[in-house]
C-alpha positions as CSV (number, residue, x, y, z in Angstrom):
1,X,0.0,0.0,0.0
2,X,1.1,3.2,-1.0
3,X,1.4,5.5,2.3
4,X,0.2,8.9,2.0
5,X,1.2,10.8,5.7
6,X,-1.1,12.9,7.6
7,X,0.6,16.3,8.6
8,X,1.3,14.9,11.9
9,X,3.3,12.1,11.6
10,X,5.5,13.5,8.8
11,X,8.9,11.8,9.2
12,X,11.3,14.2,10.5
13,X,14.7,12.7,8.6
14,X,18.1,14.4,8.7
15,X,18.2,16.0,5.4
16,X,20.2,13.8,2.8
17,X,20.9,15.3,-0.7
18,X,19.8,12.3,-2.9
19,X,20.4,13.9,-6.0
20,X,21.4,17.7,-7.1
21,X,20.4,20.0,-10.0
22,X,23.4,20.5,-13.0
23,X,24.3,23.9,-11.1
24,X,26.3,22.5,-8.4
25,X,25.4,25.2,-6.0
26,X,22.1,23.8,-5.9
27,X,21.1,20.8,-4.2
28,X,17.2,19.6,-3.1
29,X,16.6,17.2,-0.3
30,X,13.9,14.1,-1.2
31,X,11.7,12.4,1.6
32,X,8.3,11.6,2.5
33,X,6.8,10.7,-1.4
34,X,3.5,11.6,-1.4
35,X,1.1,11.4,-4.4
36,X,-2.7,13.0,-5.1
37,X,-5.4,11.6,-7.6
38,X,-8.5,13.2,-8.5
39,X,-11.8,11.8,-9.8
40,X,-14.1,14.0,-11.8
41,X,-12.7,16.9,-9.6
42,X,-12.6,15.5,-6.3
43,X,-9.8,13.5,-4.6
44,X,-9.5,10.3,-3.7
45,X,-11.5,9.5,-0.1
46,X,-9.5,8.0,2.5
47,X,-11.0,4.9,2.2
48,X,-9.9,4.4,-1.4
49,X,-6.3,5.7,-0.8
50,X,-5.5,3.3,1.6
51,X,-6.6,0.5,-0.9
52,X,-3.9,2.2,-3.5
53,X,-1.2,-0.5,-3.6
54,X,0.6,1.8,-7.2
55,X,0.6,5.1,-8.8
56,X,2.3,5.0,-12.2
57,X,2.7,7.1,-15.1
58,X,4.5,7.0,-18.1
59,X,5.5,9.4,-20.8
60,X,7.0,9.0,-24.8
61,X,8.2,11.6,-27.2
62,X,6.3,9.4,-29.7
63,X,3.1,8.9,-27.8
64,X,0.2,9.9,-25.3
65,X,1.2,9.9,-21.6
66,X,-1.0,7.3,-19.6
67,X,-1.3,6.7,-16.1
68,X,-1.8,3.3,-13.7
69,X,-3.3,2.8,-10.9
70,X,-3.5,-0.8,-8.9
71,X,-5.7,-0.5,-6.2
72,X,-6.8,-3.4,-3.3
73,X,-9.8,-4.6,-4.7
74,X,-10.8,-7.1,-1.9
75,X,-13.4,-6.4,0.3
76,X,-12.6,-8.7,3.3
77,X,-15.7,-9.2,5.0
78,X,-17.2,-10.3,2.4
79,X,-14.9,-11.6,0.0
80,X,-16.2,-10.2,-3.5
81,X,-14.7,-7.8,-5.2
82,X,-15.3,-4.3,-4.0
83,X,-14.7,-1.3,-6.9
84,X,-17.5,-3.5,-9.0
85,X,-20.4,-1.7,-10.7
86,X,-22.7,-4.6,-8.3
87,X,-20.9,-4.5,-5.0
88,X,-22.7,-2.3,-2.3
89,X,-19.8,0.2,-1.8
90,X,-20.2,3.4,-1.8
91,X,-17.7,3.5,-4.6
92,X,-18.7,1.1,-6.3
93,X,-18.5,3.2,-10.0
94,X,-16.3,5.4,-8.9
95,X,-13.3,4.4,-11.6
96,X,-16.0,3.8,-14.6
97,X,-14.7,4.4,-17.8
98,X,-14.7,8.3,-19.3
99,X,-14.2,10.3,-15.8
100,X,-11.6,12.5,-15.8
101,X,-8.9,11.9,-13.9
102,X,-6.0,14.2,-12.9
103,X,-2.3,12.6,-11.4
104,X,-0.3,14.4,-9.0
105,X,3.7,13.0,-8.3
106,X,6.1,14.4,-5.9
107,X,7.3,14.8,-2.2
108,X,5.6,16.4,1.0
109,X,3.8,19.9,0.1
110,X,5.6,19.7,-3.3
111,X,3.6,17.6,-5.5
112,X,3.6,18.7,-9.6
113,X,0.6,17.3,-12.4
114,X,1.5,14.7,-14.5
115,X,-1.7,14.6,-16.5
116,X,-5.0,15.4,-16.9
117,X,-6.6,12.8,-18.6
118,X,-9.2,10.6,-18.2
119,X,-10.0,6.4,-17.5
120,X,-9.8,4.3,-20.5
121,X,-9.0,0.7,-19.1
122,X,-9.9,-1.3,-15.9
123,X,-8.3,-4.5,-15.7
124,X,-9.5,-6.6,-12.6
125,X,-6.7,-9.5,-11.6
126,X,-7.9,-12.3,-9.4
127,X,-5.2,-14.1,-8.4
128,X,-4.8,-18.7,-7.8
129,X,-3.6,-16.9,-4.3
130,X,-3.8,-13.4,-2.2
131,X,-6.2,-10.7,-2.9
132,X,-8.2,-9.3,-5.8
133,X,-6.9,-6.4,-7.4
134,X,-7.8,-3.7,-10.1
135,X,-5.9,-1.8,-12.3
136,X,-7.4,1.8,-13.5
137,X,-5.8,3.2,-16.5
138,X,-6.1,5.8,-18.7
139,X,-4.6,8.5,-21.2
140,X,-3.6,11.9,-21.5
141,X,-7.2,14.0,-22.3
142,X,-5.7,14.7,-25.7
143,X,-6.0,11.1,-26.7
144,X,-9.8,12.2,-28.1
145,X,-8.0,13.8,-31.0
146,X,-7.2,10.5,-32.5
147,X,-9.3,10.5,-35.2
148,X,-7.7,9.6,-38.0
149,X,-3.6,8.9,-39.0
150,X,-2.2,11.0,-42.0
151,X,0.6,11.3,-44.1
152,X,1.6,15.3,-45.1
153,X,5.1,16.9,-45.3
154,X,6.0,20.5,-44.3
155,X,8.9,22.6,-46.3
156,X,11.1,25.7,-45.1
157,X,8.0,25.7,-42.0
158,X,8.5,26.5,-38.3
159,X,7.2,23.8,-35.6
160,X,4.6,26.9,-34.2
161,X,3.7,27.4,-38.1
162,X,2.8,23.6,-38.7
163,X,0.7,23.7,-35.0
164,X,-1.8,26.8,-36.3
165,X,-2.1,25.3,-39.6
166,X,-3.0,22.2,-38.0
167,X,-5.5,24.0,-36.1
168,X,-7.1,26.0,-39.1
169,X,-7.7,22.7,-40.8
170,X,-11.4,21.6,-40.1
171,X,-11.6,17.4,-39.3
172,X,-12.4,15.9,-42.3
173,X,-11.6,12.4,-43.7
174,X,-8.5,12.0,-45.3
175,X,-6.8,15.2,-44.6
176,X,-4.8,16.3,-41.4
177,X,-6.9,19.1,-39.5
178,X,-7.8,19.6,-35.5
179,X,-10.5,21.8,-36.2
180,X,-9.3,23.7,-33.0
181,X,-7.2,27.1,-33.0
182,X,-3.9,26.7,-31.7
183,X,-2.3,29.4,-29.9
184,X,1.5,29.2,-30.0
185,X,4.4,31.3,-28.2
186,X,7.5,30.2,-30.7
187,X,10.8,30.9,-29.3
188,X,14.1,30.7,-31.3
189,X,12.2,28.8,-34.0
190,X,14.3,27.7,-37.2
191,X,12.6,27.3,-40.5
192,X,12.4,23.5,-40.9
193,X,13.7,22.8,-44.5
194,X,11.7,19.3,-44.1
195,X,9.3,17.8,-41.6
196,X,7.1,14.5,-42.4
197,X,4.0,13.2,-40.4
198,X,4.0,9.7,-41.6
199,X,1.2,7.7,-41.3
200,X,0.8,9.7,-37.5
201,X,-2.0,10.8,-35.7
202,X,-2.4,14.8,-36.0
203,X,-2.1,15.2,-32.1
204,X,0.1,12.6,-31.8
205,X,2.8,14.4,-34.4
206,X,2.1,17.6,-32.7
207,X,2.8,16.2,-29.2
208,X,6.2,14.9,-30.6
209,X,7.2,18.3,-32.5
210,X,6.3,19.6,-28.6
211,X,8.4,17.7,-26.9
212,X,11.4,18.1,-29.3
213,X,11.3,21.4,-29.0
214,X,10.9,21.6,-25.0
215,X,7.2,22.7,-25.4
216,X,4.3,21.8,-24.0
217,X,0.9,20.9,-25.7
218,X,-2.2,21.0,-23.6
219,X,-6.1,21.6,-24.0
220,X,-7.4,24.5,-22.3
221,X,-11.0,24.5,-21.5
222,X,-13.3,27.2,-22.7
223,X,-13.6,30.5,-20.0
224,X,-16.7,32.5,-19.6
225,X,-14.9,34.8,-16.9
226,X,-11.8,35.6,-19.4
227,X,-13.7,35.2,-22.8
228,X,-11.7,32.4,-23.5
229,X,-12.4,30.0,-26.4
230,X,-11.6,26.0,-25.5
231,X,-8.2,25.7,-28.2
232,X,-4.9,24.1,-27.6
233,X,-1.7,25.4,-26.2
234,X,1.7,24.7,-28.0
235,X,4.9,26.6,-26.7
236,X,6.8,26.9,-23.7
237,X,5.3,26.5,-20.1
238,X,6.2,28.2,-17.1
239,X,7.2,24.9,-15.2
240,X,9.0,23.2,-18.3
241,X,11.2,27.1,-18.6
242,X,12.1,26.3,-14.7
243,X,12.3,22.9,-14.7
244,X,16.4,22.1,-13.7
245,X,18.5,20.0,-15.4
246,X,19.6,17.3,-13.1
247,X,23.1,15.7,-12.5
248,X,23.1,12.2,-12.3
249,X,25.5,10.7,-10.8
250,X,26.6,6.8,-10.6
251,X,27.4,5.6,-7.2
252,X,25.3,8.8,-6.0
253,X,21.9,9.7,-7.3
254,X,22.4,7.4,-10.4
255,X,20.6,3.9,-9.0
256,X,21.2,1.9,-12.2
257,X,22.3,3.1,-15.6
258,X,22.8,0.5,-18.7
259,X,24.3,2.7,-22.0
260,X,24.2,0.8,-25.3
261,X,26.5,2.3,-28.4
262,X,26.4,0.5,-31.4
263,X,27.5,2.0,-35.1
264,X,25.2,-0.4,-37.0
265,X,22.4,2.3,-38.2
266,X,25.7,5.1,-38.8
267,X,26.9,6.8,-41.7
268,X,29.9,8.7,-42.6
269,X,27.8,10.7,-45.5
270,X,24.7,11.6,-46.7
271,X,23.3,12.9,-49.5
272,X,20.6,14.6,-50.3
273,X,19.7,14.5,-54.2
274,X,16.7,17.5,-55.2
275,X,15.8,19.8,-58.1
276,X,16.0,23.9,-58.5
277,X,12.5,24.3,-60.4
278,X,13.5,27.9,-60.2
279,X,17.1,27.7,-62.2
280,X,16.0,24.3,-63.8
281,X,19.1,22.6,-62.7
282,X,19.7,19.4,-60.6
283,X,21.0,19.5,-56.2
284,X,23.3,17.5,-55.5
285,X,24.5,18.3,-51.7
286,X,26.7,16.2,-49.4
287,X,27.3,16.0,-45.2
288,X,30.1,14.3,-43.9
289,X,30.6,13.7,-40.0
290,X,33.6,15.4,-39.9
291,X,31.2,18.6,-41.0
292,X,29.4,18.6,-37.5
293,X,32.9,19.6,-35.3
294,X,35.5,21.9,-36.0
295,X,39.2,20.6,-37.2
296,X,40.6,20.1,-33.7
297,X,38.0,19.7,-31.5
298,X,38.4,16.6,-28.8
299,X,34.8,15.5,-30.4
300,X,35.9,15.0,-33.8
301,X,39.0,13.5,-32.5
302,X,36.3,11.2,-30.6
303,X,34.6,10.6,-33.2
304,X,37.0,9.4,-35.1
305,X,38.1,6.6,-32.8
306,X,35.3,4.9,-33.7
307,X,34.4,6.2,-37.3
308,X,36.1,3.3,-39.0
309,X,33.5,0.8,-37.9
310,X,30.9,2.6,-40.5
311,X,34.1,5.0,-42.7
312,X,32.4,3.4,-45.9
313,X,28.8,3.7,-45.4
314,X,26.6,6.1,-46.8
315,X,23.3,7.2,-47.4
316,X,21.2,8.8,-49.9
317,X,17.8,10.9,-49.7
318,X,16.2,11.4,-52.8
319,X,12.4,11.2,-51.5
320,X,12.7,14.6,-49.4
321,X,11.1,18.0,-51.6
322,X,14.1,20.2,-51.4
323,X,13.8,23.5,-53.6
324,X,17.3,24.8,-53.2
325,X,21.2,23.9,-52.0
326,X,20.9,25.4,-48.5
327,X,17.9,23.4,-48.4
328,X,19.4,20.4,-49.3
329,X,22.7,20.8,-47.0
330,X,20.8,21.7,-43.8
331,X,18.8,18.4,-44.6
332,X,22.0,16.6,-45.4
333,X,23.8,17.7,-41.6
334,X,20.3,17.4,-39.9
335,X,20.1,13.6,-41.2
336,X,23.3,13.0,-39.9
337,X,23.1,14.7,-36.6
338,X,20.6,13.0,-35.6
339,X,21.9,9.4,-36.6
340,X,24.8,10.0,-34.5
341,X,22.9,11.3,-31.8
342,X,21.2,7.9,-31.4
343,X,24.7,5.9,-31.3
344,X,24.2,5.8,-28.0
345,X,21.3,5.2,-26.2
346,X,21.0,4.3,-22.0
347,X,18.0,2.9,-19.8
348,X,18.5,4.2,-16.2
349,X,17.1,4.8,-13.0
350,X,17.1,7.1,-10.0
351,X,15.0,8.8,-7.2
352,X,11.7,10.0,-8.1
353,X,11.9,13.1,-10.0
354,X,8.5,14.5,-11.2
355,X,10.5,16.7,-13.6
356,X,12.1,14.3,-15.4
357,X,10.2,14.0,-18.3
358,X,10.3,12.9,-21.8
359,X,11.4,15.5,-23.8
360,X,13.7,17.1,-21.3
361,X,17.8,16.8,-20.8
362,X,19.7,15.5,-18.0
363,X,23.4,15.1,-17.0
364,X,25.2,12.1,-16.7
365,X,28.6,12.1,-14.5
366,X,31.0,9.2,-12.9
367,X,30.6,6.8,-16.0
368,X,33.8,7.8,-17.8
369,X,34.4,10.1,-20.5
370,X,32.3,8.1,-23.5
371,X,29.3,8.0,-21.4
372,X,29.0,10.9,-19.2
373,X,27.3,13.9,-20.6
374,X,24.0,15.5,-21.7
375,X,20.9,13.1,-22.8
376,X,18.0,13.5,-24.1
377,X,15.0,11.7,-22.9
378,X,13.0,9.6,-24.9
379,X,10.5,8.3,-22.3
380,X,9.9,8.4,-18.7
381,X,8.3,5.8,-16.1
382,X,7.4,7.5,-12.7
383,X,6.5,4.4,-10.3
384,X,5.1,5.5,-6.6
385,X,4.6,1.9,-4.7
386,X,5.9,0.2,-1.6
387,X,9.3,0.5,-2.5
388,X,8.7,4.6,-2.8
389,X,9.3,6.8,-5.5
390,X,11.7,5.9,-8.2
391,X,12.1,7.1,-12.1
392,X,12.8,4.8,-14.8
393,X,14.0,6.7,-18.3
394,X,15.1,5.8,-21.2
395,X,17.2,8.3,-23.0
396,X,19.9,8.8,-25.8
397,X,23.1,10.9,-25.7
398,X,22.8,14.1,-27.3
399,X,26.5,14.5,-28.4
400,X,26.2,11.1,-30.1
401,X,29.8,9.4,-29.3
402,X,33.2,10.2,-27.3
């Protein structure tokens, strides 16, 4: 059973420093992991928190955040079930498909949303042994924009610029449209010279775009006080502009940590192969590794240690509309920056974090100088239970190799 403490028997530990943001002056002490769930606005009753056995929740740069919750599903005096639409409790519908559902992670009187989203899935387990038990889940609100999956690519476009087009575009079959304005707060946004949704949900691409660029994309509700239309939100957030970079560190705040580096999917070239309607002559641009760092840099030298293992491959893009040569060699170093970025790729764990998120950066130390660093995370698993808060992320390194 997860253990939620009353203000007067908080624990009253000697502050340890479990793990410390990337400015070193900093540090934040972690006890006492307390969670929050609400049901259709309310929270949870006492009764039903202390049947909570597991708060999870989960987040992808390629898909909608969910949230799980296994909750102690045996009523002992009777010995049925007891969170079933027949049973006499008092909450007997209370986790019914459809109601909304908000998750709160984090430690005494600092707690931070996870989601707002709403129950999709009960799963009831009744076990050859022990107890019955139930497992609630659910999705991210934003999951009721899955309508349909498209296919559309975007030239010399901004993230923000694809997001209110998005929104301008009415639903209809066949064609990518939310039917929802978009409001967008673009910062330091680059001209794209190629983006694809392939075969993608439209709020499913968008969330991804998001997340790449540190952004947030939420639903906010129509209000009558402030005028406000219901549309979505796609830019930066207060919290994600705060939210610190962490330090993790092996042997400190670093609880397990398993890197992987493999060359087999790297390239020492691409080319990108287009045509110049406008001057009616052929592109021909190429992107060598050696392109991304300066002469003597200690990451090209890096690089290079290992650069023989894939010194003959290349590859060629020929399916990509570019229009002119700066076009085509931004594509061409894009391509192959982010190949090398996924050379190496790590699944750790460490202290429950509610920050670290998917989408986000953190700082790996005391693993040697090919695997310390800055990584970017790909997906996040935030698991409250008995054993008390701990994060599970997988996430690649951002410089690619040392």
């Amino acid at each position: 059973m997860v253990r939620n403490f009353p203000k007067s028997e908080i624990p009253n530990p000697k502050s340890e420093m479990l793990t410390r943001l990337y400015d070193p002056s900093v540090t934040e002490t972690f006890f006492v992991p307390q969670y929050k769930v609400k049901i259709a606005g309310r929270e949870l009753p006492d009764a039903i928190v202390r049947d909570v056995v597991q708060v999870t929740y989960k987040d992808n740069v390629r898909e909608i955040d969910s949230f799980d919750l296994t909750i102690n599903n045996y009523d002992d005096l009777r010995g049925i079930p007891k969170y079933e639409p027949a049973s006499e409790s008092q909450y007997a519908n209370i986790f019914d498909p459809g109601k909304e559902v908000e998750v709160w992670l984090g430690y005494f009187n600092n707690l931070t949303l996870m989601l707002t989203g709403e129950i999709t899935t009960l799963e009831p387990n009744f076990p050859a042994s022990g107890g019955f038990t139930l497992s609630v889940r659910g999705l991210n609100r934003l999951h009721r924009f899955r309508t349909e999956q498209h296919t559309k690519a975007w030239t010399d476009k901004t993230d923000s610029q694809i997001a209110e087009e998005l929104g301008r575009n009415p639903v209809r079959q066949g064609k990518p449209g939310l039917g929802l304005r978009v409001e967008t707060a673009p910062i330091d946004e680059e001209t794209e010279p190629y983006v694809l949704m392939h075969n993608q949900y439209d709020i499913v691409f968008l969330m991804e775009r998001a997340r790449r660029r540190g952004y947030e994309l939420v639903l906010r509700e129509a209000d009558a006080d402030t005028h406000q239309e219901r549309h979505l939100y796609f830019g930066p957030s207060q919290e994600t502009a705060n939210a610190p970079t962490y330090l993790l560190e092996w042997g400190k705040s670093l609880l397990s940590f398993r890197p992987t580096l493999t060359t087999a999917n790297q390239v020492s070239e691409v080319q990108v192969l287009g045509w110049d309607r406008r001057n009616n002559r052929a592109i021909d641009e190429t992107a060598k590794w050696q392109d991304l760092y300066p002469a003597n840099s200690p990451e090209r030298a890096r690089v290079n240690l290992l650069a023989q293992a894939f010194g003959g491959r290349r590859e060629v893009i020929t399916d990509r509309p570019v229009h002119t040569k700066d076009q085509a060699k931004k594509l061409a170093k894009n391509t192959l920056r982010d190949l090398l970025k996924g050379m190496v790729e790590a699944n750790g764990e460490t202290v429950g974090l509610p920050n670290l998120r998917a989408g986000r950066t953190l700082q790996i130390g005391n693993l040697g100088e090919r695997y310390n660093g800055r990584y970017y995370i790909l997906e996040s698993t935030h698991i409250l239970g008995e054993s008390g808060y701990k994060t599970q992320f997988k996430a690649r390194r951002e410089e690619g190799i040392s």
